[in-house]
C-alpha positions in Angstrom: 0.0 0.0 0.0 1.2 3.2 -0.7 0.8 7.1 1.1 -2.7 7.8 2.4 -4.3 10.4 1.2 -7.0 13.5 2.1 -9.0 15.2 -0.3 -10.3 18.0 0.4 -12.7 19.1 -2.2 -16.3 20.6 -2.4 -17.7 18.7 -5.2 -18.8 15.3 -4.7 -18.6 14.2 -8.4 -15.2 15.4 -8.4 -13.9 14.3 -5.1 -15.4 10.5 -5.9 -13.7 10.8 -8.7 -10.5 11.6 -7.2 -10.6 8.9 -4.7 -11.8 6.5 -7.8 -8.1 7.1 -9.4 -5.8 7.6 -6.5 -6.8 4.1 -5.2 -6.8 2.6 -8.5 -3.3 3.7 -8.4 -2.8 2.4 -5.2 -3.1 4.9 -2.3 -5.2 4.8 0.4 -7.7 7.6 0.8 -8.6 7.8 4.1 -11.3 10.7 4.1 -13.3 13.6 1.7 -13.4 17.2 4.0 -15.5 20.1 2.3 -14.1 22.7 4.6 -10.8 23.5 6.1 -12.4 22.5 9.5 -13.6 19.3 8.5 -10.1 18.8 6.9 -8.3 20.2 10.0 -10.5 17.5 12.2 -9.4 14.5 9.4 -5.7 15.9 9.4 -5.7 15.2 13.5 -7.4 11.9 13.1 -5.6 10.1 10.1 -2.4 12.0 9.7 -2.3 11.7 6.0 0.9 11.8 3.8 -0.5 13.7 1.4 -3.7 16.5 1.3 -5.5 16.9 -2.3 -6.5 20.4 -1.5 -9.1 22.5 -3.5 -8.5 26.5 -2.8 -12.3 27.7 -2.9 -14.0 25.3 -0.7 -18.2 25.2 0.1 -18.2 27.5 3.2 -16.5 30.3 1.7 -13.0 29.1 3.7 -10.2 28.4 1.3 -7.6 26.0 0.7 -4.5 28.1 1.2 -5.9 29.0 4.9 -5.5 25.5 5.7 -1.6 25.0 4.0 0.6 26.7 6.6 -1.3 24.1 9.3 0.2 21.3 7.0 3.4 22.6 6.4 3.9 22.6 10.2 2.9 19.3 10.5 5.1 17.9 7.5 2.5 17.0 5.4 3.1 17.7 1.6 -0.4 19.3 -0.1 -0.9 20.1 -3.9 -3.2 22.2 -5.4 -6.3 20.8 -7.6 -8.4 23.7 -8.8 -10.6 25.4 -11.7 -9.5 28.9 -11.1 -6.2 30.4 -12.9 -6.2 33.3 -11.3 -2.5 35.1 -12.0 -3.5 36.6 -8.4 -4.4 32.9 -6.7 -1.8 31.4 -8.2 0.6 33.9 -6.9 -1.2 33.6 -3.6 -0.8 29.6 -3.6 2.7 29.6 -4.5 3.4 31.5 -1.4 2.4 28.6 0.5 5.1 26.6 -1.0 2.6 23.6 -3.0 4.3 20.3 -4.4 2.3 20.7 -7.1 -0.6 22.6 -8.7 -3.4 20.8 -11.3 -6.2 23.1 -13.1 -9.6 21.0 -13.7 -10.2 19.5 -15.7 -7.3 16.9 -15.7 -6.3 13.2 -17.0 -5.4 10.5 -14.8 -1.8 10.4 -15.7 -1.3 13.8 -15.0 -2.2 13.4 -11.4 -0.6 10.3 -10.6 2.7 11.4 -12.5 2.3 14.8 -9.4 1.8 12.3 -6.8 5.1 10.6 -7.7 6.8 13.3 -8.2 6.2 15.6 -5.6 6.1 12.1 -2.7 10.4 12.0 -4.1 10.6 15.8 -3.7 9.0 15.5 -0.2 11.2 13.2 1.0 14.2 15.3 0.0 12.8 18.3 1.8 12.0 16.4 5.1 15.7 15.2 4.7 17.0 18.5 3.8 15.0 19.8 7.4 16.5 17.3 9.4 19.8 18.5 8.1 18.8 22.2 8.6 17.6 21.4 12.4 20.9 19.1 13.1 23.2 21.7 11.8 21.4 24.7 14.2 21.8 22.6 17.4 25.2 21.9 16.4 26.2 25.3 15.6 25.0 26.4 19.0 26.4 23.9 20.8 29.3 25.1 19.1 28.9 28.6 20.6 27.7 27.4 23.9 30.4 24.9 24.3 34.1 26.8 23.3 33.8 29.0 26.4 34.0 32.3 25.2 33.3 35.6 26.5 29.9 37.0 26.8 30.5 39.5 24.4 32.0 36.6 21.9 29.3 34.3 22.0 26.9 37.7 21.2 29.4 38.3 18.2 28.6 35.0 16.8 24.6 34.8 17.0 24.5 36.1 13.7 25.8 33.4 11.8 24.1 30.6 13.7 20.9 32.3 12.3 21.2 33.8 9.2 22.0 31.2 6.3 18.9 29.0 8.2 16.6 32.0 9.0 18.0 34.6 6.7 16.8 38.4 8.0 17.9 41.7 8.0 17.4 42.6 11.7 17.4 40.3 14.3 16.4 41.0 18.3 16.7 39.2 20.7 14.8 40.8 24.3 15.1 38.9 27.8 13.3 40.2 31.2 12.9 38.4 34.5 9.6 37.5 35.1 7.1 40.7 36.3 10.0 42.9 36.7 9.6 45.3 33.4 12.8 47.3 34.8 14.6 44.2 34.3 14.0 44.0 30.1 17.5 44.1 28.5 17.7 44.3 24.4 20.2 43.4 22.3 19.9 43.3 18.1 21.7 43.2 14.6 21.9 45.6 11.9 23.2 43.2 8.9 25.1 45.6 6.8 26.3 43.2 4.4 27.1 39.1 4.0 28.5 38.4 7.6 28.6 42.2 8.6 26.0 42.9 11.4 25.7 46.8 13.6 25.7 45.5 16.8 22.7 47.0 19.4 22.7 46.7 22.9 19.4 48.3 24.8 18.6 51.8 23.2 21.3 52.0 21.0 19.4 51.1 17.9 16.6 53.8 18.1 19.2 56.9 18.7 21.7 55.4 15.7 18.1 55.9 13.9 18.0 59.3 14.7 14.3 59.8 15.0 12.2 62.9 16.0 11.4 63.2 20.2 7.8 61.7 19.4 9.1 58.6 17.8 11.8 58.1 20.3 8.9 58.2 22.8 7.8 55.4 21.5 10.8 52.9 22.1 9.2 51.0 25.2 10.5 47.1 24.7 8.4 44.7 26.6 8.4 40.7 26.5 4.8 39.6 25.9 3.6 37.0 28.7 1.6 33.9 26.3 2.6 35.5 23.2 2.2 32.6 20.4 5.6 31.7 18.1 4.3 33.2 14.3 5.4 34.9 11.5 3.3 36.8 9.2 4.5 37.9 5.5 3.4 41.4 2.8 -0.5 42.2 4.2 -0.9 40.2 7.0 2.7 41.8 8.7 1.9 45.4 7.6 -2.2 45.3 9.6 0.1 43.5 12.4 2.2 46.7 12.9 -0.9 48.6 13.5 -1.1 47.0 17.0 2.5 48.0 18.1 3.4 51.8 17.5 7.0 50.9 17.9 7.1 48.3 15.2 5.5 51.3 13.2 7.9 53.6 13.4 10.9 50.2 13.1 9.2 48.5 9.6 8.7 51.7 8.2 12.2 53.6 8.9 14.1 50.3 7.3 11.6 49.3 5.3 10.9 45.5 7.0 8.1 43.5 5.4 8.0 40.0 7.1 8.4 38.8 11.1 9.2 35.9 13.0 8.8 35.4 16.4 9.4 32.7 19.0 8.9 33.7 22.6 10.6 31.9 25.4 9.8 30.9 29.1 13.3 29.9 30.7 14.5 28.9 33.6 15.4 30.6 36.4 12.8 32.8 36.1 13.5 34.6 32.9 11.5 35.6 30.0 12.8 35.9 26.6 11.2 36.3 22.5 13.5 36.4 19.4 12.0 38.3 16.6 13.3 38.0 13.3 12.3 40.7 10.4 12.6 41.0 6.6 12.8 43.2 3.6 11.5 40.6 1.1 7.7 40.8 1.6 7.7 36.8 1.5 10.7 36.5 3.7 9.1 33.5 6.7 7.4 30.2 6.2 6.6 27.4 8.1 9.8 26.0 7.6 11.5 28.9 9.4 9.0 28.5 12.1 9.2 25.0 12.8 13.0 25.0 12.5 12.5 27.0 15.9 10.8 25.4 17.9 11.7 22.2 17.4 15.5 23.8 19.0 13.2 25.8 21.1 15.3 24.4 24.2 18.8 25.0 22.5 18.1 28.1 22.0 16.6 29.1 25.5 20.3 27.2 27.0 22.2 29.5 24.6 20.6 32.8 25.7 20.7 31.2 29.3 24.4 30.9 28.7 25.4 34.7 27.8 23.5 35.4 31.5 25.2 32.5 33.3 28.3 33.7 31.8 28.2 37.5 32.4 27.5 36.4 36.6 23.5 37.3 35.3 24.9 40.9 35.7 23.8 43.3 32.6 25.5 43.2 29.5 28.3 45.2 28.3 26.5 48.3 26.7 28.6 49.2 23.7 27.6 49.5 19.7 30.0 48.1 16.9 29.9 46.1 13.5 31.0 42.6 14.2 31.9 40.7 11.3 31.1 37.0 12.4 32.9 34.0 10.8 30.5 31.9 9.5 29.4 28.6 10.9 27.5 27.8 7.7 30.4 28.3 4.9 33.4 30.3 4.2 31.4 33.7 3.1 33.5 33.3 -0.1 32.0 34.0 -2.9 34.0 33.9 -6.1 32.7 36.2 -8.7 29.8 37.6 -7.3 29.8 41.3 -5.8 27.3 43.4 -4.4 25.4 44.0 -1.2 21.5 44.4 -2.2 19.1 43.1 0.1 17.8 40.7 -3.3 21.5 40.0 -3.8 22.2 39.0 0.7 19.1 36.6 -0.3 21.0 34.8 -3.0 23.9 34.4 -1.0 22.0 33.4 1.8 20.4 30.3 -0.2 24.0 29.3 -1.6 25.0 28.9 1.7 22.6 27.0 3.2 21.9 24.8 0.1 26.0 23.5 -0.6 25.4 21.9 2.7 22.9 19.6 1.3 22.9 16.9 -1.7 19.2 18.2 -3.2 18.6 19.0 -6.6 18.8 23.0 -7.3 17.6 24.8 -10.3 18.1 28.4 -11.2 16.3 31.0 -12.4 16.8 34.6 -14.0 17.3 36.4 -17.4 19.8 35.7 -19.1 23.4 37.7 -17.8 22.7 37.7 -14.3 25.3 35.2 -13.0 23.3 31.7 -12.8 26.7 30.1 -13.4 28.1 31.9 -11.1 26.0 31.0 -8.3 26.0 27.2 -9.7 30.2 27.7 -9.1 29.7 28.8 -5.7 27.5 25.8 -4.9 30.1 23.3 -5.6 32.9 25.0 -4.4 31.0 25.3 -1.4 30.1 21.7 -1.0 31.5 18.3 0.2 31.9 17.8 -3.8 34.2 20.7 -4.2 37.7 18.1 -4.5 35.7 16.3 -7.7 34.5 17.3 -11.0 32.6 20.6 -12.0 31.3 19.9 -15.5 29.3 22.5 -17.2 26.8 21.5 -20.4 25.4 24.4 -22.3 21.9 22.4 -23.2 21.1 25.2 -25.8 24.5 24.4 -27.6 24.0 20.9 -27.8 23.4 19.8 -31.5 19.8 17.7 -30.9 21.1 14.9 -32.9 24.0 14.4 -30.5 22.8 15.2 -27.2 22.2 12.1 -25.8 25.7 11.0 -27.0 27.1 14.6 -25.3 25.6 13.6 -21.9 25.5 10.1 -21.6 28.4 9.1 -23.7 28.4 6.5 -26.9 30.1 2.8 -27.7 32.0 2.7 -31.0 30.0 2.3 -33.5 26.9 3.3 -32.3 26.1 5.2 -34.9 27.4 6.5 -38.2 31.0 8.5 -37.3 31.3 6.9 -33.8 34.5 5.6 -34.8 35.5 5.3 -30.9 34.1 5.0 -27.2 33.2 8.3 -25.9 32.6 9.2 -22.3 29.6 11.8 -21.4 29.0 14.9 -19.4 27.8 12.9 -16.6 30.0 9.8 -16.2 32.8 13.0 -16.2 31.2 14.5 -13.4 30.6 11.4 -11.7 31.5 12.4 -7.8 31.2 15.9 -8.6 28.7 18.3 -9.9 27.0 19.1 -13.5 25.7 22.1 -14.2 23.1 21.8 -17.2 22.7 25.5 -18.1 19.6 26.3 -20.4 17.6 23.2 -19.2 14.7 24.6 -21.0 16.1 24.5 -24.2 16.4 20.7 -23.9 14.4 18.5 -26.3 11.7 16.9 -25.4 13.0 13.1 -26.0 16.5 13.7 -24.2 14.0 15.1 -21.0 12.7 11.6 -20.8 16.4 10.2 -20.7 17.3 12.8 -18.1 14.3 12.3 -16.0 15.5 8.7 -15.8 18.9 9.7 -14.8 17.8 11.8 -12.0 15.2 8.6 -11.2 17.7 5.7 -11.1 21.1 7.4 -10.6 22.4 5.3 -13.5 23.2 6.1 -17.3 23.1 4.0 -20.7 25.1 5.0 -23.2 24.2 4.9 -26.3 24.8 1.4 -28.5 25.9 -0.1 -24.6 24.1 -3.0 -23.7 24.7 -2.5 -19.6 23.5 1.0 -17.4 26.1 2.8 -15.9 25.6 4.1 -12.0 26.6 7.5 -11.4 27.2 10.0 -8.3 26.2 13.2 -9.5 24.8 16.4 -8.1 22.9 18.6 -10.4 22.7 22.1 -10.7 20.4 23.7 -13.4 19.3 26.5 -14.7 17.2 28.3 -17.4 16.0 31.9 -18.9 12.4 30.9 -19.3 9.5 30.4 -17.5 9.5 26.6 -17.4 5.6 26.7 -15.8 4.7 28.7 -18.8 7.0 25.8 -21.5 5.1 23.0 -19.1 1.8 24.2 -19.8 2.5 25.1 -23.5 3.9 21.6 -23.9 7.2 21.7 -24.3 8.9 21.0 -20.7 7.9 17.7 -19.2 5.9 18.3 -16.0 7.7 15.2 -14.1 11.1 16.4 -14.9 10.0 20.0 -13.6 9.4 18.7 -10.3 11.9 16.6 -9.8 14.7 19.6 -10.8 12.6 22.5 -8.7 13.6 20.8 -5.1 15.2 24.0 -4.2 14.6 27.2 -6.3 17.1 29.6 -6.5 16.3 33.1 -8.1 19.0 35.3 -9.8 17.5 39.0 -9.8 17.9 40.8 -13.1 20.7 43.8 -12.4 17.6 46.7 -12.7 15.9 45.6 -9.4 19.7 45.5 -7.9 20.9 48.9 -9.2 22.4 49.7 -5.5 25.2 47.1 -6.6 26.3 48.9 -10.0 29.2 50.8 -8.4 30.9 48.2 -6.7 30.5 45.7 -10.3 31.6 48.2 -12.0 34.8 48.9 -10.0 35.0 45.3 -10.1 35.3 45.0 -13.9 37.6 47.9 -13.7 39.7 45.0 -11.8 38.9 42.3 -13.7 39.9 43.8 -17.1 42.9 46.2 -16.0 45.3 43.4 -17.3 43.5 42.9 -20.7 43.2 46.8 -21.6 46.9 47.2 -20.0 45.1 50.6 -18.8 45.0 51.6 -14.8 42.0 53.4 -14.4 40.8 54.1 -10.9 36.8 54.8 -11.4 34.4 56.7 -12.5 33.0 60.4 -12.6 29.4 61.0 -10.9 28.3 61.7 -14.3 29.1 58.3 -15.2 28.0 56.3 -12.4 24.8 58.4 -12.7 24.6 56.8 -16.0 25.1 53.5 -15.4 22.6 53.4 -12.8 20.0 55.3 -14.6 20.2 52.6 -17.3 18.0 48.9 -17.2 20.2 46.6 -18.2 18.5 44.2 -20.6 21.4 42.5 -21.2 22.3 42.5 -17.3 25.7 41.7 -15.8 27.5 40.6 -18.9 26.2 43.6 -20.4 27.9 45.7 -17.9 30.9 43.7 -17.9 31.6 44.3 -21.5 30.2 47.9 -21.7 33.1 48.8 -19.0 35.4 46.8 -20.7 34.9 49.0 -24.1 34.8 52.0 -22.0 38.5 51.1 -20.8 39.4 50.8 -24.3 38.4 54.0 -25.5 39.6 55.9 -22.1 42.4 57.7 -22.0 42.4 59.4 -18.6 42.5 57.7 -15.1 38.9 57.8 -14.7 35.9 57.1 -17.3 34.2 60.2 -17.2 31.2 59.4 -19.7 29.5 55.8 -20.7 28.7 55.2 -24.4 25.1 54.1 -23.4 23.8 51.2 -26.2 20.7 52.1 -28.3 18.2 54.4 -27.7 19.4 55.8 -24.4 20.1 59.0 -25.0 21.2 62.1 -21.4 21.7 65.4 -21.2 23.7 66.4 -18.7 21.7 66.0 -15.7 21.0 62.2 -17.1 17.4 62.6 -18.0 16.1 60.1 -20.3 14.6 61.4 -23.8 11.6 59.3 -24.7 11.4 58.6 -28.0 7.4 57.1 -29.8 8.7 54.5 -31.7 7.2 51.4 -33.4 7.7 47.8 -31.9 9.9 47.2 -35.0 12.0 50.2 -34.7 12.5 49.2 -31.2 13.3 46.1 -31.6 16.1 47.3 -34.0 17.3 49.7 -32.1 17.7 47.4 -29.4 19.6 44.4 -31.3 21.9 47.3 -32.7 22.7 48.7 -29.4 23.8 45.1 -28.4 25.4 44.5 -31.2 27.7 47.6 -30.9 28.1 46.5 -27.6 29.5 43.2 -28.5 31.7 45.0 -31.0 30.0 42.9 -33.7 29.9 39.6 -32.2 27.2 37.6 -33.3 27.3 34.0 -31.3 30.0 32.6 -28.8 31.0 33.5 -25.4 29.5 37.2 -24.4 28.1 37.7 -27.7 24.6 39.0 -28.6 23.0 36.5 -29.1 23.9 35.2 -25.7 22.7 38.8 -23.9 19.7 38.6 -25.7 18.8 35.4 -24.8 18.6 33.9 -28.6 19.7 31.4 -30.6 22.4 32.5 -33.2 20.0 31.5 -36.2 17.0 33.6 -34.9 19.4 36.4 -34.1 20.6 36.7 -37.8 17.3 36.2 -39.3 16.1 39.2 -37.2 19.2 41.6 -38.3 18.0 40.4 -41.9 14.6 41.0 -41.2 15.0 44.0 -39.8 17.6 45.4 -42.4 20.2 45.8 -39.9 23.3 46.5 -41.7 26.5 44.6 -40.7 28.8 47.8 -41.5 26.9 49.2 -39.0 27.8 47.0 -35.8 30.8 44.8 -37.2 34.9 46.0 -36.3 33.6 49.2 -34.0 
């Protein structure tokens, strides 16, 4: 017998026909619930592996109310609906489904989910019980190397951040009904394992507030206070009831809390609150990582009291730059210090620790390699293979042979044995870059691999195992290619265990001067020019500008900038296109047709690229297009070579 499952589902036609094909695949079914309540009652009864779960349900209650009660409880859920809502979508994927199935559906589809999303379950309830062992061992870490008070506070940080990632952390402990007792300390984070270090009112003068919002700083530990975090709408009507948190969310611009109060012992009191810039910054996950250490953590504040003779701490401010227990904090390549950016780095971190499938996401030029790099150098793998495969510069005819190797004579010009991407990987990591330009027959053959661990080359006669970690990534929507038929839905699943999302460089604009004095760096050899930076006017440019082309494009827009400097600083950008300043940088809109856009945009890559069509950092590469559609646009579009080639 296999998982039992609830289904939860309004419509009795529908929900008899549900249980009809999940038994007939083999599950058990162990109740039908028409309400979350009646669901909630069958969820403490049964304990199901698995929840069906319609969103719009007969008493007007909806499905999503009733996911973060699963998710605490470790039970995976998946979406079955009529409604394709772009808002209720958005609003489901927020509570982190294994899957989501639009009515009407076929039988195959379903069952394919279920088996799908049972293998990607497993992996995350393995990855938590990684993610809980690895926070009781880093504060047993802290608790048991006997350092100072103010050491052990140095180093709270980093035993939080790459598991709970936030952008202010507090921490507030009182004796029990003594409210002169309440002592405060929090952290600023600055940058990747750089924290402002607040002790008691330090934080709210450092904010520099008027004398009425000052008045307001009155920190208090809540008595019966419930562990919760609420994310975007819920967290802003919760800052209503706390004037404080007001004045706190809105001066640094937090959009998500979490919070675990604490009764301790000797007759203390104590709550850790944990806040968030990314309006979707807590889950479940977060909270249940907590209070499942709930008692570590109490013995590690406890600690800092015992140590310190239960005498007040040392009141002093500073930025403390924490080693971190999670990783080195070494990320080769990628620069910047954006709140989106700390979030990437954050997920690296945490995820090299781990064996689970990751896949990648963002436009093309944002550094999805990159952060692929950083997960293997980061990991137990980092001693074996790194092997990239560009999926969108495979030949179709040939892939299989490219990843999974050929006998001689396999086919014709096989004249010898030939090893593929994955058996050269084996140990190590492969990174298969442009997933979603991957055929539809060589997905089946991958889906297997990442099934069965093993790999049959083409013309063998035997399968092949094979230790291999993979890393992908893609430039499309792959929920969009699913649905229009060309990504398989299975293989979707079993790559998306742990999504990783590369922000395109316009929502990260705040990390333009430091990549840019970066590929000043990076390409002072090359040009054999020093050049130490940039005028205002300059960086005003580059940061008034979107990027389509992203980080490469910046990267090789500097680089030609170098070329044509002659000074010690660039003092004006050559701007691709349309983009036209006056000298205060204001943008001159131009009505043009979609055509002349489009031209004007492919030539303004194309000049950047000095003319280079395909390859490595070429246009078609920026703009996200294969080389044959590329050059039957500039045809198209009358786009003459003499006027991008040898600039």
């Amino acid at each position: 017998m296999k998982d039992t499952i609830l289904i939860v589902e309004d419509e009795f036609i529908v929900a008899n026909d549900l249980s009809l094909i999940i038994k007939k695949a083999g599950y058990k079914v162990c109740g039908i619930a028409a309400t979350v309540d009646q669901a909630r009652n069958l969820v403490d009864k049964y304990n199901p592996t698995w929840v069906l779960l319609d969103i719009f349900l007969q008493d007007g209650s909806k499905g999503t109310d009733l996911a973060p009660y699963l998710t605490e409880r470790k039970i995976g859920f998946i979406y079955i609906s009529a409604n394709a809502n772009q808002r209720i979508l958005e609003i489901a994927k927020l509570t982190s489904p294994y899957g989501y199935i639009l009515k009407p559906f076929r039988e195959k589809d379903l069952i394919i989910m279920l088996e799908i999303a049972t293998e990607k379950h497993r992996q995350n309830i393995e990855f938590e019980k990684q993610r809980e062992e690895m926070l009781r061992m880093q504060i047993k870490s802290v608790c048991d190397n006997g350092h100072l008070p103010k050491e052990q506070i140095a180093m709270w940080p980093s035993i939080f951040q790459a598991l709970i990632p936030f952008d202010y952390f507090r921490v507030r402990l009182q004796k029990r009904q003594d409210n002169h007792s309440i002592e405060e300390f929090s952290y600023i984070r600055e940058g990747y394992d750089r924290y402002k270090y607040c002790l008691n009112n330090q934080l709210p003068e450092s904010m520099e507030l008027n004398r009425k919002d000052s008045a307001l700083y009155k920190p208090t530990v809540a008595n019966g206070k419930k562990a919760g975090y609420a994310n975007g709408n819920e967290f802003r009507q919760l800052m209503f009831d706390d004037l404080w948190e007001r004045v706190l969310c809105s001066h640094f611009d937090f959009q998500s809390k979490l919070s675990l109060p604490l009764l301790l012992t000797n007759g203390y009191v104590a709550s850790l609150d944990f806040y968030s810039k990314n309006p979707d910054g807590f889950s479940g996950t977060h909270l249940s990582l907590l209070l499942t250490n709930e008692e570590a953590i109490g013995q590690l504040i406890m600690n800092i009291k015992q140590l310190s003779g239960n005498g007040r701490l040392e009141n002093e401010s500073s930025t403390i730059n924490p080693k971190s227990l999670v990783s080195a904090g070494n990320f080769d390549g990628i620069v910047g210090n954006s709140p989106e950016l700390l979030k990437v780095l954050d997920n690296i971190s945490l995820v090299s620790q781990s064996e689970i499938t990751v896949l990648i996401t963002g436009e093309s030029g944002t550094g999805k390699e990159k952060v692929a790099q950083n997960i293997h150098k980061l990991s137990s793998r980092r001693q074996k293979p790194f092997i990239t495969v560009n999926c969108a510069a495979l030949p179709h005819e040939l892939i299989e042979s490219e990843l999974f190797g050929h006998e001689k004579g396999a086919y014709t010009g096989a004249s010898e044995r030939r090893i593929g991407k994955f058996e050269l990987a084996n140990g190590g990591t492969i990174f298969l870059d442009e997933i979603g330009e991957m055929p539809l027959d060589a997905q089946v053959k991958l889906l297997r691999v990442l099934q069965e661990k093993e790999i049959d080359h083409l013309g063998g006669k035997h399968s092949v195992k094979v230790d291999v970690r993979v890393v992908a990534a893609t430039n499309r929507t792959l929920e969009k290619e699913v649905a229009e038929g060309r990504f398989r839905l299975d293989l979707y699943y079993r790559l998306n265990v742990f999504p990783v999302h590369m922000p395109p460089l316009r929502d990260r604009k705040v990390d333009i001067p430091a990549l840019s004095a970066h590929f000043l760096n990076v390409y002072a050899k090359d040009t054999g020019k020093k050049i130490s930076g940039f005028s205002q006017f300059a960086l005003d440019q580059l940061q008034g500008y979107d990027w389509p082309g992203n980080i490469r494009e910046l990267g090789h827009l500097i680089q030609r900038s170098m070329i044509m400097t002659n000074g010690k600083i660039i003092d004006k950008i050559d701007l691709p296109g349309n983009v036209k300043e006056d000298e205060n940088v204001a943008k001159i809109v131009e009505l043009k047709t979609l055509e002349e856009m489009e031209t004007s945009h492919i030539l303004g890559v194309l000049q950047s690229c000095r003319g280079k069509v395909c390859g490595a950092g070429g246009a078609a590469e920026i703009l996200g297009l294969p080389p044959s559609t590329l050059n039957s646009k500039i045809k198209k579009l009358g786009i003459k070579r003499e006027s991008y080639f040898n600039l």
